[in-house]
Residue frames as a rotation matrix with the C-alpha (Angstrom) as fourth column:
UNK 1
-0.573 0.269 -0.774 88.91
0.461 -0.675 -0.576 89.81
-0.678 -0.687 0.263 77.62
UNK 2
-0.219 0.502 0.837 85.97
0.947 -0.100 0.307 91.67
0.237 0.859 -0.453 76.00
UNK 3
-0.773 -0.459 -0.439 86.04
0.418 -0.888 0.193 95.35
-0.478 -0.034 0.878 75.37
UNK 4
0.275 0.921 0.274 83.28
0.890 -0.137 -0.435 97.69
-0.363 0.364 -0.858 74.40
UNK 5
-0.763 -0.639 0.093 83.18
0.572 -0.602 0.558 100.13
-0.300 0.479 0.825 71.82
UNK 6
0.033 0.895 -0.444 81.01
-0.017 -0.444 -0.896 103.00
-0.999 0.037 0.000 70.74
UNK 7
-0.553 -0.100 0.827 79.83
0.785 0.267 0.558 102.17
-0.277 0.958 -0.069 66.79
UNK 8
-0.001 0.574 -0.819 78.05
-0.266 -0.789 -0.553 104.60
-0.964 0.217 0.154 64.87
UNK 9
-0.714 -0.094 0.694 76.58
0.600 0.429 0.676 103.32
-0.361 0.899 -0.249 61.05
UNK 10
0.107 0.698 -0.708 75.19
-0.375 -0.631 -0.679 105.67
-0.921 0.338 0.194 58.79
UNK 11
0.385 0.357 0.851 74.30
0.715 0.468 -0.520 105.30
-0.584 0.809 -0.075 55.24
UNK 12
-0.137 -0.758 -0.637 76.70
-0.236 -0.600 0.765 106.62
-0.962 0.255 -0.096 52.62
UNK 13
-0.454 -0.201 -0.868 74.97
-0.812 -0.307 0.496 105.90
-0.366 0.930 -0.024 49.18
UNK 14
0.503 0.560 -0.658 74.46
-0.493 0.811 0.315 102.45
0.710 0.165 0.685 48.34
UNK 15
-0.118 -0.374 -0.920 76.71
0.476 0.792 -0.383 101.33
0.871 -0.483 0.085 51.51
UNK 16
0.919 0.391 0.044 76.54
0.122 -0.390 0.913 101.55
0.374 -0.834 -0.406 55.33
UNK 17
-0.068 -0.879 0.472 80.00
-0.343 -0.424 -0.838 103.46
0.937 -0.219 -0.272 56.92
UNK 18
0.895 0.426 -0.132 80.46
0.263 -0.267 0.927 102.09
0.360 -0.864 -0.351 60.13
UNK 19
-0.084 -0.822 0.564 83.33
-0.304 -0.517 -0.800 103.81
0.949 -0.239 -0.207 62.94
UNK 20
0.501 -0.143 -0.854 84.60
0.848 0.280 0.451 102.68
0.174 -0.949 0.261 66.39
UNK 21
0.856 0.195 0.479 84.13
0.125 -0.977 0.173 106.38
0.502 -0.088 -0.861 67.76
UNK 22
0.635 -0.735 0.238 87.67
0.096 0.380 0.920 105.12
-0.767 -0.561 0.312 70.30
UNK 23
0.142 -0.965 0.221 89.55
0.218 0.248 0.944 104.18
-0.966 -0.086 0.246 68.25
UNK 24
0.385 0.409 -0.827 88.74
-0.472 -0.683 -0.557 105.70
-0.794 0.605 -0.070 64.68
UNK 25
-0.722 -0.488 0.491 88.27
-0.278 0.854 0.441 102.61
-0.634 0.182 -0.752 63.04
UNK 26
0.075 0.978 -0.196 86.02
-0.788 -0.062 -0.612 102.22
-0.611 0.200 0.766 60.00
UNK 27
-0.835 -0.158 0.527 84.59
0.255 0.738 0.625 99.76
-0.488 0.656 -0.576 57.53
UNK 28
-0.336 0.905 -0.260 81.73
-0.928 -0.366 -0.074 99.75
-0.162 0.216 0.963 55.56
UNK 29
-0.850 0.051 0.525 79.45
0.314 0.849 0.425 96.92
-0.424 0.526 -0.737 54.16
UNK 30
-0.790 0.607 0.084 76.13
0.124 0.023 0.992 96.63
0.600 0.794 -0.093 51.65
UNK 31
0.145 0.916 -0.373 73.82
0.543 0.242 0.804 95.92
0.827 -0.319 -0.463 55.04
UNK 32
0.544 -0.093 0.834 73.70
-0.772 -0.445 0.455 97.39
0.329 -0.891 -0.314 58.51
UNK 33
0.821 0.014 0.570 74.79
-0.473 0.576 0.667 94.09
-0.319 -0.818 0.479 59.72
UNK 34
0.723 -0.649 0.239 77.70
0.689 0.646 -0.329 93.55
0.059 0.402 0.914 57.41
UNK 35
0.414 -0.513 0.752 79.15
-0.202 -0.857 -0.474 96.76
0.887 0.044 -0.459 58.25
UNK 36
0.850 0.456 0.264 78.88
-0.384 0.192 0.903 95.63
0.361 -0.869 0.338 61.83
UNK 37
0.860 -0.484 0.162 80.75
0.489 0.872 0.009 92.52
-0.146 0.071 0.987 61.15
UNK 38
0.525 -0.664 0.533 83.13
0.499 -0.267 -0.824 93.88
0.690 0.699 0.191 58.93
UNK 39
0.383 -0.063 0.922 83.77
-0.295 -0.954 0.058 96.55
0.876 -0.294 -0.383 61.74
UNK 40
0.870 -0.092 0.484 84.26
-0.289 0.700 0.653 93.83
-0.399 -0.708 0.583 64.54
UNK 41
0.638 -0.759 0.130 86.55
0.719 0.648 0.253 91.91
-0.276 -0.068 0.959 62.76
UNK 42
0.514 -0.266 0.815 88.79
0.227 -0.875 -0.428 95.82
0.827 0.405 -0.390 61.85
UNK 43
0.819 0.416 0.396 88.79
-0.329 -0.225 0.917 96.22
0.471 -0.881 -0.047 65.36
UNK 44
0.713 -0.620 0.327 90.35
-0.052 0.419 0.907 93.13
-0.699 -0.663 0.266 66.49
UNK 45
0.266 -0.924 0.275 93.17
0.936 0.179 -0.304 93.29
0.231 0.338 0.912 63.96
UNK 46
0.338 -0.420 0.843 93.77
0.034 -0.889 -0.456 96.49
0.941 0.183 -0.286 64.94
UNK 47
0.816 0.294 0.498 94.01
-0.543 0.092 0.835 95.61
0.199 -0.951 0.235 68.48
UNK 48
0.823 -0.566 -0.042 96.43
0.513 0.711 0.481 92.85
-0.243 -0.418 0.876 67.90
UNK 49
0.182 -0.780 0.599 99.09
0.543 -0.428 -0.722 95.84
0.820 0.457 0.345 66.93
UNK 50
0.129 0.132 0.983 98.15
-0.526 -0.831 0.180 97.88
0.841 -0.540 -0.038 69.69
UNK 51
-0.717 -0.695 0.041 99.50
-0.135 0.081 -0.988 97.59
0.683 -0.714 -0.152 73.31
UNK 52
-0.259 0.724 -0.640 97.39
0.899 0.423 0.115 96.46
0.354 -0.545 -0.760 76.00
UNK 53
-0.238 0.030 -0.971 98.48
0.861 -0.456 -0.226 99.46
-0.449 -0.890 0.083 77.80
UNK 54
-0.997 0.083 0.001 97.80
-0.073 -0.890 0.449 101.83
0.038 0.448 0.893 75.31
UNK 55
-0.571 0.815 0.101 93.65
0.743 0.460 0.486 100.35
0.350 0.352 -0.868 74.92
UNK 56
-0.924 0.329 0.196 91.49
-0.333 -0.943 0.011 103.33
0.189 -0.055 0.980 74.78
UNK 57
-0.367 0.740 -0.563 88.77
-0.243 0.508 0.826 100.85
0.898 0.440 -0.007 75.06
UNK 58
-0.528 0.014 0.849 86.90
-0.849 0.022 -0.529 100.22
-0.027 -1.000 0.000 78.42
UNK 59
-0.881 0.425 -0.206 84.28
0.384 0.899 0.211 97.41
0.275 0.106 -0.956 79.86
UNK 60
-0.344 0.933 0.101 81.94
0.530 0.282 -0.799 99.39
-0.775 -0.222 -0.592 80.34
UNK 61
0.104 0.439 0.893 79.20
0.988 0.055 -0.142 100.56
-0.111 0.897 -0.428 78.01
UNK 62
-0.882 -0.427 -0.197 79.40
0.466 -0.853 -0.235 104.23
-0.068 -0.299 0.952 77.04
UNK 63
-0.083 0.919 -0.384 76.34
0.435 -0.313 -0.844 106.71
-0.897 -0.237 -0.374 76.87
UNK 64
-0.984 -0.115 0.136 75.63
0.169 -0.357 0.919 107.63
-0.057 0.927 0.371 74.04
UNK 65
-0.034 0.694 -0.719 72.42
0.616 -0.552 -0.562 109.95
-0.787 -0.462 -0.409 73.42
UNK 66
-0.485 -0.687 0.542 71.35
0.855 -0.501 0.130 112.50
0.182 0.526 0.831 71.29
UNK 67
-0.672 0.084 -0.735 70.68
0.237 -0.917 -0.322 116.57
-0.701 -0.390 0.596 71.17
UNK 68
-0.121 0.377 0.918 68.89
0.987 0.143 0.072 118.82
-0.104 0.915 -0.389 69.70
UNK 69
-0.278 -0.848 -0.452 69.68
0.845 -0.439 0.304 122.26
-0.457 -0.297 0.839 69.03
UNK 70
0.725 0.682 0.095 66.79
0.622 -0.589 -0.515 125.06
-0.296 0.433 -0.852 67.72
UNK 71
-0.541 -0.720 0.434 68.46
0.841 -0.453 0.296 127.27
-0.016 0.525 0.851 65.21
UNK 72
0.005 0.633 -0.774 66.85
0.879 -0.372 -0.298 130.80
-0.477 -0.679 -0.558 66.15
């Protein structure tokens, strides 16, 4: 079964931080796309501890969007 998470990767020095916003799960790697990875494969080992029934995770995709907020 495949589950979707919301990622978020920001740049933290010389590495990229990334976080499954669900389930507050991070890694980091050197690229955007090794953080990714790295973050994927976090994920599912965390998963295989965790109850099915407990999966904060959904199939579908979430919204995700941003504000913007004039400081007056």
């Amino acid at each position: 079964m495949t589950y979707k998470s919301t990622a978020v990767i920001r740049k933290e020095g010389k590495w990229f931080i990334a976080r499954s916003l669900e389930l507050g799960v991070t890694s980091q790697g050197r690229t955007i796309e090794e953080a990714k990875n790295n973050l994927i494969e976090a994920v599912e080992l965390y998963l295989e501890d965790m109850p099915k029934s407990r999966s904060v995770l959904t199939r579908e995709a979430p919204l995700v969007t941003s504000i913007e907020v004039g400081r007056g």
